[in-house]
N, C-alpha and C positions, 0 to 999 in steps of 0.2 A: 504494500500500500504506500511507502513511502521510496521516494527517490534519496539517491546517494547524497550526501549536502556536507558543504562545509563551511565553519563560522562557528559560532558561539556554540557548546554543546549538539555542533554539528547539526542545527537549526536552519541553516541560512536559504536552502534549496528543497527541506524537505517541505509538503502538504498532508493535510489530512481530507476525511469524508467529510467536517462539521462545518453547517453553512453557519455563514456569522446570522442571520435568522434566530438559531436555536440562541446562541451565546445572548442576544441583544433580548430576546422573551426574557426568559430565565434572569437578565438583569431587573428588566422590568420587574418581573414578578416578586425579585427580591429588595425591589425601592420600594414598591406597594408594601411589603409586609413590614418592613424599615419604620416606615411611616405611620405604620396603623400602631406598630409597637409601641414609639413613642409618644404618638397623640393618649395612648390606651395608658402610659405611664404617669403621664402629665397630668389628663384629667380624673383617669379612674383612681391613677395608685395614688395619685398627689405624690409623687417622686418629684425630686428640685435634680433639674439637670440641666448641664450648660448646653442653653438651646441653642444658641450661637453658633458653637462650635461642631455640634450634633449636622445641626443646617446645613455647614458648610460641605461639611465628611459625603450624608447623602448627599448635595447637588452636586459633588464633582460625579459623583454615579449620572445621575440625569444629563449631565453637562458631556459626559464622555461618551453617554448610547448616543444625543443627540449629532455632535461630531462624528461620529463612526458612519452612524447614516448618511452623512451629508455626501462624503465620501466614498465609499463603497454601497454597492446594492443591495439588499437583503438576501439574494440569494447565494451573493457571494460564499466559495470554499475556503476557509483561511487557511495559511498556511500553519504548518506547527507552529512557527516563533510566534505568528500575529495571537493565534489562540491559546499558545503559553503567555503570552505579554497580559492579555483578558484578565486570565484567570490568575494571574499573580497581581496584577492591579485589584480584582474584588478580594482577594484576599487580604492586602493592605488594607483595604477602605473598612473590610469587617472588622479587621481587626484595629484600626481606629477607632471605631465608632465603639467597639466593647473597652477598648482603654478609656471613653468616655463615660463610661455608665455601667463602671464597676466592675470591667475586666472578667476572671471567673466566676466573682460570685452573681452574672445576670447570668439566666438560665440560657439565652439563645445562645450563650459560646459554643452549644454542642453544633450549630452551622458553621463552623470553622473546617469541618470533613470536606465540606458539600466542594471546594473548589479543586481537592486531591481526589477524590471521588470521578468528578468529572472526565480530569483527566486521564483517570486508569482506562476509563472509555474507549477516550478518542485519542489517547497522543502516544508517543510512543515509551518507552521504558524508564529510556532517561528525562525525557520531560516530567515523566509521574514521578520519579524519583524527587527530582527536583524540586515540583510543586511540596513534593510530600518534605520532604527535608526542611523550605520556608516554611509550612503551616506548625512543624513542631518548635522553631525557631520564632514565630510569631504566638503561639499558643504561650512558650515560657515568657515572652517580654509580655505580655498582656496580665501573665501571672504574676507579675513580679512590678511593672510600669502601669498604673491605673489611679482613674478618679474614684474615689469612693462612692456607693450606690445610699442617697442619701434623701431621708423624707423632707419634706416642704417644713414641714414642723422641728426638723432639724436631728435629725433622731437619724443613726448609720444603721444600714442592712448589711450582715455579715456574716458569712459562713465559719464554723470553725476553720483554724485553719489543719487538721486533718483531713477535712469534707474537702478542702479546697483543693490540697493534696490530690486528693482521689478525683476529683472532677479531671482535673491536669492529666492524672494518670486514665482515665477513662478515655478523654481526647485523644491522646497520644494512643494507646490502644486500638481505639478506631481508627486513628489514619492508617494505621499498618495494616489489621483487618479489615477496613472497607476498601481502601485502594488491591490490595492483593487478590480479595475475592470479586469486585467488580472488574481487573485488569485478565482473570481467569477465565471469570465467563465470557466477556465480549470478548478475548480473543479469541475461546471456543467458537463462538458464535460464527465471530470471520472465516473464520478457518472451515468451516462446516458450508457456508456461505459460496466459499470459492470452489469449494471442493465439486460442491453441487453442481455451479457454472461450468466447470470441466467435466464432471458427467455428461450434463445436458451437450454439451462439443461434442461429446466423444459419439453421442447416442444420435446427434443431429447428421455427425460424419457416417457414422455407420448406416442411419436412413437413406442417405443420400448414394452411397454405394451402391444399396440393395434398389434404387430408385433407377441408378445407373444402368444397373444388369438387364432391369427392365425395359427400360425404351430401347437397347441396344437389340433384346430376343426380341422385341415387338418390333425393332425395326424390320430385322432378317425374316421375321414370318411374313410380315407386307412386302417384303422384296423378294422373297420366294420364287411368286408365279409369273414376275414379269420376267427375272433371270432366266427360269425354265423357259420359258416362252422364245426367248433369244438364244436360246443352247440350241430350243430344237429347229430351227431357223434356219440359226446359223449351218446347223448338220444339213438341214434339207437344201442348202445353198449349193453345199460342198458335192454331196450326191448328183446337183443337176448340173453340174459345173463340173461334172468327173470328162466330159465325151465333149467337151466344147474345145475348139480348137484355139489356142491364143487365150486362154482365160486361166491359166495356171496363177497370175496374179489376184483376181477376183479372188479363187479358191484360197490361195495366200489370204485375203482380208476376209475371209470368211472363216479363215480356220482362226485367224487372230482374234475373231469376235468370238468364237465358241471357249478358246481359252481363255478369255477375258474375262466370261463370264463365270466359267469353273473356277477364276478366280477366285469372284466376286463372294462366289457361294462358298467357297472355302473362309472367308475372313468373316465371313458373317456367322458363319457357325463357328470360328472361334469366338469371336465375339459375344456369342450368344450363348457361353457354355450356361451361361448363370440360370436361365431358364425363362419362362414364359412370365409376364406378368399379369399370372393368376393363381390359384389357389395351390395348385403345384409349386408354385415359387415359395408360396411361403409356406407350404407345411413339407416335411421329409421325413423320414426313418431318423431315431434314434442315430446311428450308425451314422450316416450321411450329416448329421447336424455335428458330431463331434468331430470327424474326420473333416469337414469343411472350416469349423474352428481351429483346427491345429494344422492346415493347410501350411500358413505363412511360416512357420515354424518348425520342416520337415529337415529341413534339409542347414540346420544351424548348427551341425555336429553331435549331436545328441540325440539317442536311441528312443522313440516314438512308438510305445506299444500298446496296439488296443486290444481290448478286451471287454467285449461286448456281449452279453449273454442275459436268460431271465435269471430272478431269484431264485434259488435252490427251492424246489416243488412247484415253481407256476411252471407252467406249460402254456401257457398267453404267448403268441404272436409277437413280435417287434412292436411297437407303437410307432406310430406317426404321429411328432409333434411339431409346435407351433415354429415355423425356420424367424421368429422377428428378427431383426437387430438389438436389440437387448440381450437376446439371447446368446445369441454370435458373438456379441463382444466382447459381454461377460466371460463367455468362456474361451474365448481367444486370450484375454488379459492372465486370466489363471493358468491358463497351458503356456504363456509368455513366462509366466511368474517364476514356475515350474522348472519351465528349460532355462531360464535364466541363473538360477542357483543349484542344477543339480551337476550329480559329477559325470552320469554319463547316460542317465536312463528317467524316464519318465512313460508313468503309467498312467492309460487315461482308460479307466473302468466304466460300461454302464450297466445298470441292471435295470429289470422292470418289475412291476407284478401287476395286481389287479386293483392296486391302492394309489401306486405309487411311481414316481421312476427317480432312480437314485445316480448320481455319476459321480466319481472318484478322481482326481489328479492328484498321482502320487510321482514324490520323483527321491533320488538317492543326495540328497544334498545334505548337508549342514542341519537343516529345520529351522524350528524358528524358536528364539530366545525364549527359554519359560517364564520369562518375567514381562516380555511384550506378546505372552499366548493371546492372555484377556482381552489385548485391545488391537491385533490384529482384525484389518477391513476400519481400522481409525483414518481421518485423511491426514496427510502429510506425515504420517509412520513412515521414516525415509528407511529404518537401517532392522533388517530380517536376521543376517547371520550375524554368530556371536565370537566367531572365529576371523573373523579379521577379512573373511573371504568375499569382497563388493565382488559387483560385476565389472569386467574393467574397462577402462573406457566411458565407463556410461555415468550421470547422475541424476538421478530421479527425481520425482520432486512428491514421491511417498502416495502416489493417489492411483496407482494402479489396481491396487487391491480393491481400496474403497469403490472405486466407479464399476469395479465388478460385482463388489456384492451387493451395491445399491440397484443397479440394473437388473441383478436377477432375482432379486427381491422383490423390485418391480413385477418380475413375472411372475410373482407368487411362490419363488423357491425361499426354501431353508439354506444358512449354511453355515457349516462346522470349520472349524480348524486344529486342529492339530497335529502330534506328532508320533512319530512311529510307535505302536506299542501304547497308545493313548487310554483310556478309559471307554470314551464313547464309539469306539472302533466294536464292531459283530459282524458274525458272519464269515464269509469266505475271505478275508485281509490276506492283501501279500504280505509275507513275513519282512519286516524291516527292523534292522535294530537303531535305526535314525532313516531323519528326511520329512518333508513338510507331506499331510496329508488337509487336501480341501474337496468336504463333502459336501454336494449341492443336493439337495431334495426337492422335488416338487410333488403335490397331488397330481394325480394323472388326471384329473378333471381340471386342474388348471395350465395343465402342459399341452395336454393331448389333442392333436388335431381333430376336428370334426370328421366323422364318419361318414365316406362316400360321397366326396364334397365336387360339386361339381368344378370346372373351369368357370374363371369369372373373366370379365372382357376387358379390353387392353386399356388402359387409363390414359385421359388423351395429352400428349408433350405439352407442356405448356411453356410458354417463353420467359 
């Protein structure tokens, strides 16, 4: 989110997402409450406060949203330094106005959090840092530098000074606590956020292939009969032109059109291995969907073995399931994953029954750390092996997994992860004494293609 920068705590070029909008509400809303506090102290408590000086503290707030506006739009993005600058100004200005009116002992110094808070948000590490560090530096001079909190009738409000203590220590508590556990979440948040955005790419790219295959088979089936039609032409040219005297040349441009065309017909059916765009394109065998996932990945050095079969006592058919792009990519990424860390062999298992259909990728590699089993398919989980073994060459950016198992999640599957020798392992398992195992489940009512589905009609190219 943020650019390289340098200058002051390395502020000078970074940005953030916050429009100055939010920052200039949230002043407002904090002059408004300002205001009502002291009117509410003046008249209700009959508290004797230097109004004067109160006056002045609030309008530099009023004085500096109005400037800000004048200046930039309301929509405007600040940069970090501009929304660090904000937020360490409302922090002065509060903590002026509590040195005014009795420093710890008025209750509202617990909004002394709200400007380290903020910026666990939206800013980055060292800005929170920072912010956070002035607010425990402003919180002790406020405890220590203050007007006393005093009635009209002349009479001081005072806390013991153990309470006062503890107030202090409370403050300080919270900024550590609230900026830690707000700077936790929102990063989760982003992070889950982007993750998704690279999903949605990867799943928009994978549409777009299977979109590809399509107009390509639907071009070749509409150019079919006109090629035919010029083969056979071209031949019956050739035949009447066999006994013509001086026409050895025509025969020449007529044999060149009949090859032309056998061309033609040849690139179109490569072209068109992908299939028709219709219901055949997107449902296929079990078999065919896995062997089409691990397609790209045959030939990367690495021994590729299936094993396709039902569960021990069904006697059920293959299934025919759903060929989507979620489906394909999902499990292209895992059979990536797979051959990516193993040392020479990967197993791509499926089974079926009458409930279920289960697929396996198993491969002889390293596994996966027992301490990042739990939160394997997290996004941005960059590093699998625990042995020092990366992939070389390459750096990931940890969202492989994740965009796989949200995508086949999407289609209604389960999925496990573990390692050789696991717990949740049954049933027929290759014996491994290591190596990563990723089990994918789906109900065969949410996988399974419809029964005896007819051809559906070509979908028309659009520009």
């Amino acid at each position: 989110m943020q650019l390289p920068a340098t200058g002051f705590f390395g502020l000078a070029q970074s940005s953030t997402w916050i429009r100055l909008r939010t920052l200039i509400l949230l002043r407002w809303i904090a002059i408004a409450g300002q205001v009502a506090a002291i009117l509410a102290a003046v008249v209700w408590l009959d508290l004797d406060l230097p109004l004067g000086a109160v006056a002045v503290v609030v309008g530099l707030s009023v004085v500096a949203n109005l400037v800000i506006l004048t200046i930039l739009p309301a929509s405007y993005r600040l940069r970090t330094a501009e929304a660090l600058a904000m937020l360490i100004f409302d922090l002065a200005q509060l903590a002026s106005l509590l040195a005014l009116t009795g420093g710890l002992h008025n209750p509202f110094a617990l909004l002394m959090i709200v400007p380290v808070t903020i910026a666990a948000t939206g800013l980055s590490d060292r800005s929170t840092a920072l912010v956070g560090v002035l607010t425990l530096v402003a919180v002790t001079a406020v405890a220590l530098f203050h007007l006393p909190l005093r009635l009209a009738s002349g009479g001081e409000l005072a806390m013991p000074p153990l309470l006062e203590f503890g107030s202090w220590l409370a403050i300080v508590i919270g900024v550590g606590f609230l900026a830690s556990y707000a700077r936790r979440v929102s990063g989760e948040i982003r992070s889950m956020a982007e993750a998704l955005m690279a999903t949605q790419m990867a799943l928009a790219r994978e549409q777009k292939l299977t979109d590809l295959g399509g107009v390509v088979a639907a071009a070749a089936h509409e150019l079919g009969t006109p090629l035919a039609t010029i083969k056979l032409v071209s031949a019956e040219l050739i035949d009447d032109l066999q006994d013509v005297p001086g026409a050895e040349h025509l025969r020449d441009d007529a044999a060149l059109i009949r090859d032309q065309a056998d061309r033609c017909r040849d690139i179109l059916r490569s072209m068109g291995r992908a299939g028709k765009d219709d219901l055949h394109l997107r449902h296929a065998p079990l078999d065919a969907v896995l062997r089409e996932a691990a397609e790209p990945h045959q030939n990367r050095g690495k021994a590729l073995i299936f094993d396709i079969r039902p569960a021990s006592g069904d006697e059920s058919r293959q299934p025919t399931i759903r060929r989507a792009p979620e489906v394909i990519h999902g499990l292209r990424n895992l059979i990536q994953n797979a051959v990516d860390f193993s040392a020479s062999t990967v197993w791509v298992d499926g089974q079926w029954s009458a409930e279920q259909v289960r697929v396996r990728v198993i491969d002889d590699g390293p596994g996966y750390p027992p301490q990042l089993l739990h939160r394997i398919g997290d996004p941005f989980l960059r590093n699998r092996g625990d042995d020092g073994r990366d992939r070389p060459g390459y750096e990931g950016m940890g969202l492989g997994l994740f965009i796989a198992k949200t995508l086949l999640e999407r289609s209604g599957a389960r999925l496990s992860f573990a390692n050789g020798g696991d717990p949740f392992l049954r049933g027929n398992e290759r014996p491994l004494r290591s190596g990563a195992i990723v089990e994918v489940v789906w109900p065969l009512s949410a996988i399974a293609a419809p029964a005896d589905a007819a051809l559906g009609a070509n979908r028309p190219i659009e520009a």
